[in-house]
C-alpha positions in Angstrom: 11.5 -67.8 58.7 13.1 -64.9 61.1 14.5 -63.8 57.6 10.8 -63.8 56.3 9.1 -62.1 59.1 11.8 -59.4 59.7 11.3 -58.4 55.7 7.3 -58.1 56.1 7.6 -54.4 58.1 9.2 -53.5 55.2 7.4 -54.6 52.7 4.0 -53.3 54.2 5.5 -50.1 54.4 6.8 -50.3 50.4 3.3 -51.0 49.7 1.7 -48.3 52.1 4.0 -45.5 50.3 2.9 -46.4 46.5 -0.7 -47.1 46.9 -1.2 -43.4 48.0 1.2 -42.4 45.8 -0.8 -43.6 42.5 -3.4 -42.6 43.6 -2.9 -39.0 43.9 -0.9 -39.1 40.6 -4.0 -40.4 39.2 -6.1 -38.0 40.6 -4.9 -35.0 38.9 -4.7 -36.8 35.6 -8.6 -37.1 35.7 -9.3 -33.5 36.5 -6.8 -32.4 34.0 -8.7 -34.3 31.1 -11.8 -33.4 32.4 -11.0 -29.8 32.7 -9.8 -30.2 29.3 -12.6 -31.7 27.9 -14.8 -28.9 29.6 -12.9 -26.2 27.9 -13.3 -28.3 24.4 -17.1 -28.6 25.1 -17.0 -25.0 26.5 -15.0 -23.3 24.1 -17.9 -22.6 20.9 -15.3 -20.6 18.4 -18.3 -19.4 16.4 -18.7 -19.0 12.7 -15.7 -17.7 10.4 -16.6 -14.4 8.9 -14.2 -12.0 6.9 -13.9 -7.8 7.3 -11.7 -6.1 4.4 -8.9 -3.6 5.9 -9.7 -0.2 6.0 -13.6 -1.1 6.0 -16.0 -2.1 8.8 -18.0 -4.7 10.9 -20.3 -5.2 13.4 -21.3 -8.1 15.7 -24.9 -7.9 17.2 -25.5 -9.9 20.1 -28.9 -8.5 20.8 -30.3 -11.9 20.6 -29.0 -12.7 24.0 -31.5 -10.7 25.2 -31.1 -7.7 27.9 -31.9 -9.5 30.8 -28.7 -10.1 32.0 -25.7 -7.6 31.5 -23.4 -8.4 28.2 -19.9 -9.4 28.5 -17.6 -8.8 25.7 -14.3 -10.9 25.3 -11.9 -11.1 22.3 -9.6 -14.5 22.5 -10.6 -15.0 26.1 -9.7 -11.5 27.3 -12.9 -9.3 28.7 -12.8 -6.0 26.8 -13.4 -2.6 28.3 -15.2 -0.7 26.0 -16.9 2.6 26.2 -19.1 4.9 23.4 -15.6 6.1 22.2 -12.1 4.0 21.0 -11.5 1.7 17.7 -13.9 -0.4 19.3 -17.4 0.9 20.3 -20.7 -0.9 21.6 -23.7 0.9 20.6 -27.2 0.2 21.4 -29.7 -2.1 19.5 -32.9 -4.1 20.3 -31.0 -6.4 22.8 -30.1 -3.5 25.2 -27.5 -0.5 25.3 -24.4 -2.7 24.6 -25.6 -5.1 22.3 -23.7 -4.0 19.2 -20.1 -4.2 18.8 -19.1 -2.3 16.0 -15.7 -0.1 14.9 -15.0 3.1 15.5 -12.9 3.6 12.9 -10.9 1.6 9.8 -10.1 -2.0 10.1 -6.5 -2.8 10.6 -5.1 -6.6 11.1 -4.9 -6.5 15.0 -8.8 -6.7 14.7 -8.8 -10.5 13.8 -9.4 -12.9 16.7 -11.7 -14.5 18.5 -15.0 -12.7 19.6 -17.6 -13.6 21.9 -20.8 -11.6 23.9 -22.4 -13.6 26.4 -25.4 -13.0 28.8 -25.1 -15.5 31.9 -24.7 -18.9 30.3 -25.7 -17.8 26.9 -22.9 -17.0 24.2 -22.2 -16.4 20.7 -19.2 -16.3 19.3 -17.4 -15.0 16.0 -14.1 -15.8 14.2 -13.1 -12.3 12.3 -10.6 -13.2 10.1 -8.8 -10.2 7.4 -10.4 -10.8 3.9 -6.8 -11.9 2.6 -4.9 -9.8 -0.5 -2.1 -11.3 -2.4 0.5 -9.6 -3.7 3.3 -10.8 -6.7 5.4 -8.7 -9.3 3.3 -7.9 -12.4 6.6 -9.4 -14.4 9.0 -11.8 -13.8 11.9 -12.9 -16.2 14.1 -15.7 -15.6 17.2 -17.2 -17.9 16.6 -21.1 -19.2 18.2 -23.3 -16.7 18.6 -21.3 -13.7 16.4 -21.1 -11.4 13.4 -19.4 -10.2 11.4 -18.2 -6.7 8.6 -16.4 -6.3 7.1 -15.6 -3.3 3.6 -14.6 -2.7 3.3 -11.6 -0.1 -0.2 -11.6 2.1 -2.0 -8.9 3.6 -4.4 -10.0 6.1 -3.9 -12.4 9.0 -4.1 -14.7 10.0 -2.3 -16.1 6.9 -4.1 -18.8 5.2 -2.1 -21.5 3.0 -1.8 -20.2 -0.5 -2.2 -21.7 -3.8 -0.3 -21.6 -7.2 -1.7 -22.5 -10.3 -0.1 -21.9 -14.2 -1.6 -21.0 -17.7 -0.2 -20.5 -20.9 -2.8 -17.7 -21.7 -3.9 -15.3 -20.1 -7.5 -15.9 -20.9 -7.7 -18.5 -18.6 -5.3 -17.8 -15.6 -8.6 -18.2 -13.5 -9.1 -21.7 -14.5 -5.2 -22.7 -14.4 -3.5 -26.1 -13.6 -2.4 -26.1 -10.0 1.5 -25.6 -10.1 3.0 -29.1 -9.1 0.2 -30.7 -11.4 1.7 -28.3 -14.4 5.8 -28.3 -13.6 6.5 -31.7 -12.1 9.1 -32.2 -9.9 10.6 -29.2 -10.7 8.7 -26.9 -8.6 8.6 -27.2 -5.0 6.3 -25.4 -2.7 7.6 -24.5 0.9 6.4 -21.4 3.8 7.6 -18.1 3.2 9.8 -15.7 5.6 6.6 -14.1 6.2 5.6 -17.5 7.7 2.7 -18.1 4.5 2.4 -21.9 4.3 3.1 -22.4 0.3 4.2 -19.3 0.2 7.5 -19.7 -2.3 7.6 -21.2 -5.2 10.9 -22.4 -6.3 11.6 -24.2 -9.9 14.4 -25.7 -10.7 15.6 -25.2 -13.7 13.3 -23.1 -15.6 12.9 -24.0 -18.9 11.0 -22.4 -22.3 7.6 -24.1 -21.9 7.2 -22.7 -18.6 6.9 -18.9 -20.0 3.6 -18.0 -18.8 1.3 -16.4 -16.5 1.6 -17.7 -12.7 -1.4 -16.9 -10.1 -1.0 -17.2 -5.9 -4.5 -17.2 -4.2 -5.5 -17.7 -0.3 -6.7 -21.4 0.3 -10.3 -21.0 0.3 -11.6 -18.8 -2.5 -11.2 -15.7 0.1 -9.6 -12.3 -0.6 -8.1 -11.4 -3.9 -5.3 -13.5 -6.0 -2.7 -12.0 -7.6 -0.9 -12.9 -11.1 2.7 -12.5 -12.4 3.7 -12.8 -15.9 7.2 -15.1 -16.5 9.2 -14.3 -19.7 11.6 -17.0 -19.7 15.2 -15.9 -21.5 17.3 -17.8 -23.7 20.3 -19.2 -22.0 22.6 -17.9 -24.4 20.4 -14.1 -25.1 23.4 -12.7 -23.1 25.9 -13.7 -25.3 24.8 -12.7 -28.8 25.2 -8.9 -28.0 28.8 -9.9 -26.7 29.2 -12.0 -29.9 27.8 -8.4 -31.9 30.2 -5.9 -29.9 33.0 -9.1 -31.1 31.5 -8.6 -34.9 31.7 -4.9 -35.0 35.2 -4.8 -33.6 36.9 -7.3 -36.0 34.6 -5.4 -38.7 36.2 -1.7 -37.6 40.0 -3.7 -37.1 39.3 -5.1 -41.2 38.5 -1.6 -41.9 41.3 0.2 -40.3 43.7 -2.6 -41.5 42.7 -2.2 -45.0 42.9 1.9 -45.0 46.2 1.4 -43.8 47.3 -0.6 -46.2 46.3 1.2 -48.9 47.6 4.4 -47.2 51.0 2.8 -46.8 51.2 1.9 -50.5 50.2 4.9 -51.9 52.8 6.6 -49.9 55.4 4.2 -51.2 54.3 4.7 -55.1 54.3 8.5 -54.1 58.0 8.6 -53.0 59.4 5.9 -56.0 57.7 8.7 -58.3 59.2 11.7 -56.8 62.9 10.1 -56.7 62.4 8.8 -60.1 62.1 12.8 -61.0 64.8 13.7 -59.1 66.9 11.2 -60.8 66.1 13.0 -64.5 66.5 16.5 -63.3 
């Protein structure tokens, strides 16, 4: 009983150190998910719309209305903008700095995250680059090795990319997607650039797959590009070795044969002239 009683202090105070304890653990778990599902709810990302590089855009957030002053931001950050700079606000019917427009060309550190907003009102862009895909106009490869090409983007941020093949090239727009067309021989993976399905690799390459390859941005956005494979004949390198072999054994017949009749007639050549020594 004295054993019971003396443990009781201590167990009151075991329970007097966890309670609190959960509870404040628990505490900041709740107004971490709240505050995270406030900047879910809060965070309006806008519509996706495309600019070309080297061209222009404009976002007009006159509809807000000029009763309140506008605030610009680009992927959170407020921007400081004046009449002059790559980026300019100009006036239109929703006040003095309801147009956000460029002051020069478009380059790819323009794509983010825009937003104007007017107390509690907001609207909000996605400026993505108008993507541009880039491959070798020809490509060769030998039967049986193999053979990567990689599809080079301009324009971030980089969307996945997507291959398709034809054997004409009458209807490389309509072709058979890549895997569809090759099998397990071709294999998709990112490229150094970081472009998700970027390289193609096949492995090996054979005859039937001579044709015209196309990369394009997931989507239906920005332009695709096209290369033309020639595949090669696995031996193509050895029938102008086999040729240089052929002329050489040719020549060596040749030169064999002159000799030998060189040799000979020198031999009947000197039998005559001792034969007319012998009579004189």
């Amino acid at each position: 009983m004295r054993r019971v009683l003396s443990c009781l202090p201590v167990a009151l105070l075991f329970l007097a150190t966890v309670v609190p304890s959960n509870g404040q653990s628990a505490a900041p778990t709740t107004d971490a998910a709240e505050a995270a599902g406030g900047a879910d709810d809060g965070a309006d990302a806008g519509k996706v719309e495309y600019f070309d590089l080297r061209g222009n855009f404009s976002l007009d957030c006159s509809s807000l209305g000029s009763a309140e002053p506008l605030v610009w931001r680009k992927n959170g950050t407020v921007l400081e903008l004046s009449e002059r700079g790559h980026l300019v606000l100009l006036p239109a019917a929703g006040g003095p700095r309801s147009l956000l427009t460029l002051g020069e060309r478009a380059v790819e550190a323009d794509f983010g995250n825009y937003s104007c907003s007017a107390g509690a009102a907001q609207l909000a862009w996605q400026l993505r680059v108008r993507p541009h895909a880039k491959l070798p106009a020809d490509t060769s490869v030998v039967e049986g090795q193999k053979l990567k090409l990689v599809c080079k983007l301009v324009g971030r941020p980089y969307p996945a990319v997507v291959w398709t093949f034809s054997n004409s090239s009458e209807t490389v727009e309509n072709g058979t997607e890549v895997t569809a067309a090759m099998g397990p021989r071709a294999a998709l993976r990112a490229s150094e650039q970081g472009v998700e399905a970027g390289e193609l690799v096949l492995e090996p390459a054979e005859r039937g797959d001579a044709g015209w390859f196309r990369c394009a941005a997931a989507g239906g956005q920005g332009t695709a590009a096209v290369t033309r494979l020639r595949v090669k004949d696995m031996y193509a390198a050895l029938w102008p070795f086999l040729g240089i072999c052929a002329e050489v054994f040719v020549l060596c017949a040749i030169i064999l044969v002159y000799e030998k009749r060189r040799t000979k007639t020198e031999l009947e050549d000197s039998d005559t002239d001792n034969h007319d020594q012998k009579k004189s």
